[in-house]
N, C-alpha and C positions, 0 to 999 in steps of 0.2 A: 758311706760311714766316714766321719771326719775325726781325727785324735785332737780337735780344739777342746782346751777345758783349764780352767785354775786348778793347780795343784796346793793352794796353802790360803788356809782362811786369812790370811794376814797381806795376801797378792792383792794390795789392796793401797790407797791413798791415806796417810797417817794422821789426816784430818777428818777423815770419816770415821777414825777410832775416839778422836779427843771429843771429837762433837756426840758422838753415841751416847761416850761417860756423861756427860753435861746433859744429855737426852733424859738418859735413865735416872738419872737423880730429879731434873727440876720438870720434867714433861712427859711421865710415864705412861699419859691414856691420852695423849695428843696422837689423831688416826692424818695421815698426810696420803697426798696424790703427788707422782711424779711422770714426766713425758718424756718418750726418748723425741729430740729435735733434728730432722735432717736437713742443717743449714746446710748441705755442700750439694743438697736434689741430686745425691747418691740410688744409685740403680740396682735393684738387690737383686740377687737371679732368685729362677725358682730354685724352692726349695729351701731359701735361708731363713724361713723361722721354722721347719723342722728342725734344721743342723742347732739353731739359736736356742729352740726348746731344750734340743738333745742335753747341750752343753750346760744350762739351765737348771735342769734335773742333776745331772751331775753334784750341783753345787751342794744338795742337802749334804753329801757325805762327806764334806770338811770340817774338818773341827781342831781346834787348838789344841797344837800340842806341848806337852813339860816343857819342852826347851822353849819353845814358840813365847810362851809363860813365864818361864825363868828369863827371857831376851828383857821380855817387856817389862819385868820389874827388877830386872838391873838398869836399863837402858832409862826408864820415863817411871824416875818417881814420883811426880806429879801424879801418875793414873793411880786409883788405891787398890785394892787386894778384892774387896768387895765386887769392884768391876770387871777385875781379872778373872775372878770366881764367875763372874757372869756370861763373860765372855768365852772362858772355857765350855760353857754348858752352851751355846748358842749353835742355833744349826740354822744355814737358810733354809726359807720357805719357799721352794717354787711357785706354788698355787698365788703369792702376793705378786709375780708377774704373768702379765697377760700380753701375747706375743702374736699378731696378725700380721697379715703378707698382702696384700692384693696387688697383684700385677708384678711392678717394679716395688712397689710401696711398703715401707714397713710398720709398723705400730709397735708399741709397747709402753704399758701402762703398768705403773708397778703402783701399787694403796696395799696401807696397811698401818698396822701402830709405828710412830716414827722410831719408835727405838728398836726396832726390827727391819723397818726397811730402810735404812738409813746407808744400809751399806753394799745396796745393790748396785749404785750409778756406777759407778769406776769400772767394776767387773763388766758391767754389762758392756759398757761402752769396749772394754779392750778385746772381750770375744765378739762384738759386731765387728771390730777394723780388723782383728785374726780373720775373723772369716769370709769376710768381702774379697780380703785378697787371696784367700786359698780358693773359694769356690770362682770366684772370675780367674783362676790360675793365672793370677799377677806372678813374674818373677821378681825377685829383689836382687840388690849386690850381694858378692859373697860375706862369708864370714870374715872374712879378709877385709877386704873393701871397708864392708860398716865397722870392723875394729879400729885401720888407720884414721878412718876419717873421723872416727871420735877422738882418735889421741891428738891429733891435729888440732882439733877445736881446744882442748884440753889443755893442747902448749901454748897455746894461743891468748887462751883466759890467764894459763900460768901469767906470759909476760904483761899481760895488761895489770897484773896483779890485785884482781879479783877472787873473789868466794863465789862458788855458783853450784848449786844441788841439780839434780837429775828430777823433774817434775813429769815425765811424761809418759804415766802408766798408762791414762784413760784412750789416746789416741794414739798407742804407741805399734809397731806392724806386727807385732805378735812378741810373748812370752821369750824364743828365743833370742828376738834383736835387742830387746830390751837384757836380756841376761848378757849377750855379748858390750853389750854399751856399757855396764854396770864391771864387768870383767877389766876393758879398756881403760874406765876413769879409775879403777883403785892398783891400777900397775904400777903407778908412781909415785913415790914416798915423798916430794916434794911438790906433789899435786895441790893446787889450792880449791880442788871436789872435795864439797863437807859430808854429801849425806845426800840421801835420797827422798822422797814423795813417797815411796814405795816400801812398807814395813818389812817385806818377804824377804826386798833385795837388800834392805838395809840390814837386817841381820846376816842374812846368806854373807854379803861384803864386809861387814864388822864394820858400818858405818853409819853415821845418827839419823832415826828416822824423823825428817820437817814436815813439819803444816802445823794450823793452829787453828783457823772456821775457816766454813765457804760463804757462797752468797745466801747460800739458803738458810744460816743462821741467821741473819735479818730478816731475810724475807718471812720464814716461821714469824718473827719477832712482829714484822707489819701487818700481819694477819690475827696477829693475837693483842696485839694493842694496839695498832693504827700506826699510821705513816708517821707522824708527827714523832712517835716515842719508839719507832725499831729499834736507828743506830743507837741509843742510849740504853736501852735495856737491856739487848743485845752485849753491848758492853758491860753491863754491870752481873750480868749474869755469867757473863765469863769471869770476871773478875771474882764474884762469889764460887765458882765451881774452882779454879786453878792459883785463885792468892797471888797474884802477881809472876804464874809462870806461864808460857806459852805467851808473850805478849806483843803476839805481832798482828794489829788490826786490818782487814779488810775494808778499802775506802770506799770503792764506790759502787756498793750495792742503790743506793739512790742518791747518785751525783758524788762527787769529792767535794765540790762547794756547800752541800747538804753535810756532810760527814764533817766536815769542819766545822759547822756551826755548832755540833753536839759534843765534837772531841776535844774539852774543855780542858784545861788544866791539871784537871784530877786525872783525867784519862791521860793526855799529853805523857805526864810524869810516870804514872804507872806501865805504862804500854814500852816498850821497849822501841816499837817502830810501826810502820804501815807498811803492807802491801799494796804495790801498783797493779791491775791486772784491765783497765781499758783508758784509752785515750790517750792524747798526749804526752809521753814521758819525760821529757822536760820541762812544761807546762805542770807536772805533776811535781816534782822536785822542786819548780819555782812555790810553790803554793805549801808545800809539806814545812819546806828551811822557813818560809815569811813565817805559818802559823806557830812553830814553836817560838823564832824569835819573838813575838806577839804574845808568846807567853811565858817568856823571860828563861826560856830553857834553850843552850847550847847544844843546834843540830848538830855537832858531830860527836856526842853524847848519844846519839839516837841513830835510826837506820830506816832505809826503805830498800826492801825484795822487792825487785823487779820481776812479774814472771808472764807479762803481756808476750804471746808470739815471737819469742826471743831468737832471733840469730845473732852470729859473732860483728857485723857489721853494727847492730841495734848496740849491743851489749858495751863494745867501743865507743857510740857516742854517745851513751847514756855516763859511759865512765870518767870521758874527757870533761864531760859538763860538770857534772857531780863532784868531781874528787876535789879533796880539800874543803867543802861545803857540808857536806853530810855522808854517812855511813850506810855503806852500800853493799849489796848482795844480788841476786842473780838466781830466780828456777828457772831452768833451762825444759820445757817440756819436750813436742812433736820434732824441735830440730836437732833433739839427739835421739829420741826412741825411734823416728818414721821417716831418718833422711836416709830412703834406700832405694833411692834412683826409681820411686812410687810416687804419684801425688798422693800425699795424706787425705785424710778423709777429713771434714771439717762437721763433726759431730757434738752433739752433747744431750743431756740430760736435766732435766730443770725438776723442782718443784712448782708445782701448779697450780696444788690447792691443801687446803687446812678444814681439817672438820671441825665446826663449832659445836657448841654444845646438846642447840635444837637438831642437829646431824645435816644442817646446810653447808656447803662447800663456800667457802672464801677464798677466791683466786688470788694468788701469789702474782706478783710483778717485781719484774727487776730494771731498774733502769742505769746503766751503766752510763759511764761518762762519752759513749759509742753510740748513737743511734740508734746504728745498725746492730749493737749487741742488748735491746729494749727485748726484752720476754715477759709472756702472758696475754692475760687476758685484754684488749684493745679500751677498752671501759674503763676498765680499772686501771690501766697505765694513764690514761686523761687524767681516772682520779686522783692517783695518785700525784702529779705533775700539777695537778692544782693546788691540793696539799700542801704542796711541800714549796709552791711557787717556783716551779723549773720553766723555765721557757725555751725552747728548741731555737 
């Protein structure tokens, strides 16, 4: 019997919330498939999709509470009352995940209306890396150890004189490392930590909770109107959900050379900034500052989060290049939640598929500026790369 489990419906990534609101208004009876992916060919003992069910089941009996409520509609007036309403009432479903074992091996398939399952990936993902290392009785560094060595990275960022939020719920070593991480980056008043990924810890910290969409907001979007029109619709559907808040675009769900072609002027200007999260990081700043100067807007008016695999080595020379150029930030994920003398797990959770209307599956692809970060279906990534005219 394992004490793994979420204690707050909000233990949760705060772009799984903004994309819900956006769900439930513009895509109420859109039914979605999602995979859990074991890129790291991680070795489950026995036993770990009972613990993972256990934990699972648990989840039905969280639910939003007044203050949890009151946070969020002080914190994110952008989100409206409607939603909040909604959200108070919302209970997960276990039965929309299905959780197999065989051998080493693990499966988990979670389907269902996307405005309901929308907000399983995160959790699931931080009780598989909780409990990999409890049931393989991994030790970690003390509470000690992972507090100095966060404040350390901390001063570090201080004097590079950077901004850089805490992103790293989904593959983080557990609930407590993360609460002590979150404890370490708000000890100091002249900390340049804005805010967290994590809505639970950001209210718990009294600090702002970030995100805006993932990949899988496009990817929905390629599946419902083709490759050709994702990134555009995608963005214009954020725009009609939030008015010009939350405006920071995800590039490259299919390529950043692809994302530039559709992030025209309109978007350019409205959008505040883009997220980097594969490929080249300098290569991507060279390409971000051209495409606005190209559209007559001053990149340091504008910004791009960083939040690809980030350590303090990256972080530096992404800073030395950039500064003075354009406006920059920093989500810091796995190398502050899971640097505990453990190798992290290198896990994730994708969308897979979209139900059309005849109740046929349309598989999801993502094609990152990474090769090796290419998910789905092998077909449909061809097709897509045809499309869209990508050449490897």
């Amino acid at each position: 019997m394992n004490d793994v489990r979420l204690n707050s419906i909000l233990d949760n990534d705060f772009y799984k919330i903004t994309m819900q609101n956006a769900v439930v208004k513009l895509f109420p009876s859109s039914i979605v498939k999602y995979e859990f992916i074991n890129r790291g060919k991680h070795h489950f003992p026995e036993g770990f999709d009972v613990a993972l069910r256990e934990a699972v089941n648990k989840m039905a009996e969280l639910k939003l509470t007044k203050d949890e409520k009151k946070f969020m509609a002080r914190t994110c007036p952008y989100i409206d009352l409607p939603y909040l309403d909604f959200l108070e009432g919302y209970h997960y479903d276990p039965s929309e995940v299905k959780i197999r074992q065989e051998g080493g091996d693990l499966s988990v398939i979670v389907e269902g209306l996307w405005y309901r399952t929308i907000l399983w990936e995160v959790p699931l993902l931080a009780l598989i890396s909780e409990l990999h290392y409890e049931m393989n009785h991994m030790e970690r560094d003390s509470n000690e150890v992972v507090m100095s060595k966060t404040i350390e990275k901390a001063d570090s960022l201080g004097r590079l004189g950077v901004t850089f939020a805490e992103f790293g719920t989904r593959r983080r070593h557990s609930y407590k490392v993360q609460n002590l991480v979150m404890e370490a980056l708000t000890q100091k008043k002249d900390s340049t930590f804005i805010g967290s990924s994590n809505v639970h810890f950001a209210m718990k910290y009294g600090v702002k909770p970030i995100g805006t969409h993932a990949h899988e907001w496009f990817m929905f979007h390629a599946a419902e109107y083709g490759f050709k029109m994702a990134n555009e619709m995608a963005l214009e559907h954020w725009v009609d959900v939030y008015r010009g808040d939350l405006g920071v675009a995800l590039s490259d769900t299919y390529t950043t050379d692809v994302f530039f072609q559709q992030f025209d002027k309109k978007f350019a200007k409205l959008f505040d900034g883009v997220r980097h999260d594969s490929g080249d990081a300098l290569e991507f700043a060279d390409k971000t500052i051209a495409h606005y100067q190209k559209n007559g807007i001053n990149p340091m008016f504008k910004y791009i989060i960083f939040s690809d695999a980030l350590n303090l080595e990256k972080v530096e020379e992404i800073t030395n290049y950039c500064r003075g150029k354009i406006g920059i930030s920093f989500g810091i994920g796995t190398n502050l939640t899971n640097d505990v003398g453990l190798k992290p797990m290198n896990i994730v959770m994708k969308l897979i598929g979209v139900q059309a209307p005849n109740k046929e599956w349309i598989p999801t692809v993502k094609l990152s500026d990474e090769h090796g970060k290419y998910t789905g279906d092998p077909k449909m990534i061809e097709l897509a790369k045809e499309f869209l005219r990508i050449k490897d």
